[in-house]
Phi, psi and omega in degrees: 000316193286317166315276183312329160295326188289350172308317203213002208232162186249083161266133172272099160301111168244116178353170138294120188307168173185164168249151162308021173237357185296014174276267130028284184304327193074074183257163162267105161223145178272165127011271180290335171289323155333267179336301193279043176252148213089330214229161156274106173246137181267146199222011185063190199063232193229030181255122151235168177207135190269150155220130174270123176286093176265135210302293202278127155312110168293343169288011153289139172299338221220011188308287184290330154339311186240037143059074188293296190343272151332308220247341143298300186293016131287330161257337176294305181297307142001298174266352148312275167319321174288328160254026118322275180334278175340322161228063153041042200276127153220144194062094193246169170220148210278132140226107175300147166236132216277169182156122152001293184289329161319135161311174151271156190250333202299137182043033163262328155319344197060053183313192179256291174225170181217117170263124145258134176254121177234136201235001114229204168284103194257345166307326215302148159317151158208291170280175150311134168082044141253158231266131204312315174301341186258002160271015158266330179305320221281302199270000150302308184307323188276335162308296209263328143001275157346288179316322198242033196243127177299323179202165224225099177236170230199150194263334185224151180321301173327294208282323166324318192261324178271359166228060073348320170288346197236317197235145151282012181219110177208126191238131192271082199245091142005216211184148169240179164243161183264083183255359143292358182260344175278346188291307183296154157303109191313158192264106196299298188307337133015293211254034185298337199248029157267352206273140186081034190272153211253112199266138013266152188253159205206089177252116179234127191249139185148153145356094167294101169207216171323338195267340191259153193253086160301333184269004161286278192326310201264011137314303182276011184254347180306289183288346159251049167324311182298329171271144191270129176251099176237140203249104223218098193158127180330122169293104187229055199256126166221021133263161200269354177275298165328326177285316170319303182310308189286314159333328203258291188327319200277351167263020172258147156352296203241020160223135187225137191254135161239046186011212198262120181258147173312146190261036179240015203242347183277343176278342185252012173262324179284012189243349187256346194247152172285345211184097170314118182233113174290001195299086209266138174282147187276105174228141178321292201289014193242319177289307155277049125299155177228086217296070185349307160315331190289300183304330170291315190308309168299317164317310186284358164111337196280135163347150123239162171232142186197138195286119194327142184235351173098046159229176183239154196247163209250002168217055193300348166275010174213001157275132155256152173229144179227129179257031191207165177272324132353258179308336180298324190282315176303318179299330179267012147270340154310301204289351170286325190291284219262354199257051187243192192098125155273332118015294175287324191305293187307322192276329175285330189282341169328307209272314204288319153012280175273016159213075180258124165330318201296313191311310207282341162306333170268356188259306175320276159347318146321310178290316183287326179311296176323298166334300164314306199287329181270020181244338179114353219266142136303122171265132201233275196236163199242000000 
């Protein structure tokens, strides 16, 4: 999103604050966001981005006592303003994307207007053992978002028909694709740690972590020797069944991980696979979700099989959903015998086509624009 807005608009991306032991901690942060914490980066176009440091440790005894909090979130914002100031933004406009770890932003720039973006259920249960307060934590944040955003927009039909019920402007935008990195003929040297998968290959790309049915994954690689599993996404797993499950997948024969590949690398590692795979745990926040992979998977031409979640899919001739694992397996040997064609192969990169980032940025853009225009306002920057 932000990439597609800087094409014609000046975006300030800004991090999550975080300190240099937040690694330590087991946060999912990279490497380079690290190094760049504190600092302004130009990310090219017209895209830049902040990361805010916080200086003091909260993990000290004496943190509250001398308010560590305050007096980070007091220089974070700061060095917020100053690199505003710097690449020159003005009468800007806030748009959030909800998390826990952000500061609020809201009306310390003097936007014009403020977009909330909200992209799952986030009150929603999701691991084991997690603590009834901190989904109340969760779902305060998303209420004072909510509260403070002129307008709201949202990924799926669930999360649409309930906060719709809270806000009057809440808009219904999907999830997208990089659907100009499908167009070219994939880049082999990409995939040097791919070389040599023993076909059919069976790919699913994302985040490891709670959300994935590892005792799924390793049903079908136990009962398939002959299919290939590659597994393509950051090991981000903190439960202890889940961490077994994945130990024990990842040590067969016949799966190969290739932990977090550069996103300029996914049309030619997904260009390697026969048969796309959602396998996702029948979980609340999973039933509203809008799974950022299927549009890839679809920009790449390829099958999917994706685990039923009890929602209707707006593409059931081309989703096979299975609600047993049983059915998970027959569908991806169906989908090996007959979901091949070029015919079919075209009608999926179609649909990924029209719902390519540029669109829905510009399907944004519009709502805002529209919004603006009845305030009198010009949309200049973000």
């Amino acid at each position: 999103m932000a990439w597609e807005l800087s094409k014609k608009h000046k975006v300030l991306f800004v991090e999550p604050p975080c300190t240099v032991l937040t690694p330590v901690r087991g946060r999912n942060i990279s490497w380079r966001q690290l190094m760049n914490l504190g600092r302004l980066k130009h990310r090219g176009r017209n895209l830049y981005s902040y990361s805010p440091l916080k200086v003091l440790p909260l993990s000290l005894p004496f943190s509250k006592t001398f308010d560590f909090d305050g007096i980070n979130r007091k220089a974070a914002l700061a060095g917020l303003k100053r690199a505003v100031e710097e690449i020159e933004i003005k009468d800007p406009i806030l748009w959030v994307y909800f998390s826990p770890e952000q500061y609020d932003y809201q009306g310390l720039l003097g936007e014009k207007i403020a977009v909330g973006d909200i992209y799952d259920k986030f009150g929603a249960s999701t691991w084991k053992g997690m603590l009834p307060e901190h989904s109340s934590m969760l779902q305060r944040r998303q209420d004072f978002l909510i509260k403070k955003s002129d307008i709201v927009f949202t990924v799926s039909q669930g999360l649409y028909n309930e906060l719709e019920m809270v806000h009057p402007s809440v808009y219904l935008i999907q999830n997208g694709v990089d659907y100009e990195s499908f167009e070219d003929s994939p880049r082999r040297e990409n995939a040097e740690a791919i070389k040599g998968l023993k076909a059919p290959v069976l790919g699913f790309l994302g985040m490891l972590h709670y959300k994935v049915d590892f005792g799924l994954l390793n049903y079908i690689a136990e009962n398939h020797p002959e299919w290939t599993l590659l597994l393509m996404g950051k090991d981000n797993i903190h439960d202890d069944e889940d961490r077994k499950a994945f130990n024990e997948l990842k040590s067969r024969r016949n799966v190969r991980w290739c932990k977090e590949i550069d996103r300029e690398a996914i049309p030619c590692f997904l260009s390697m696979t026969d048969v796309c795979l959602v396998p996702l745990k029948k979980l609340e926040m999973n039933r509203y979700a809008n799974f950022l992979k299927i549009w890839e998977y679809l920009a790449a031409g390829k099958p999917i099989v994706a685990v039923d979640q009890g929602v209707n899919s707006e593409y059931p001739d081309l989703i096979r959903f299975a609600a047993a694992k049983e059915e998970f397996v027959s569908n991806i040997s169906e989908s090996l015998d007959v979901d091949t064609g070029y015919d079919l192969v075209m009608r999926r990169k179609n649909i990924a086509k029209s719902n390519s980032w540029e669109n829905r940025t510009k399907k944004m853009l519009e709502i805002i624009e529209e919004t603006l225009a009845i305030r009198g306002i010009a949309c200049n920057e973000v």
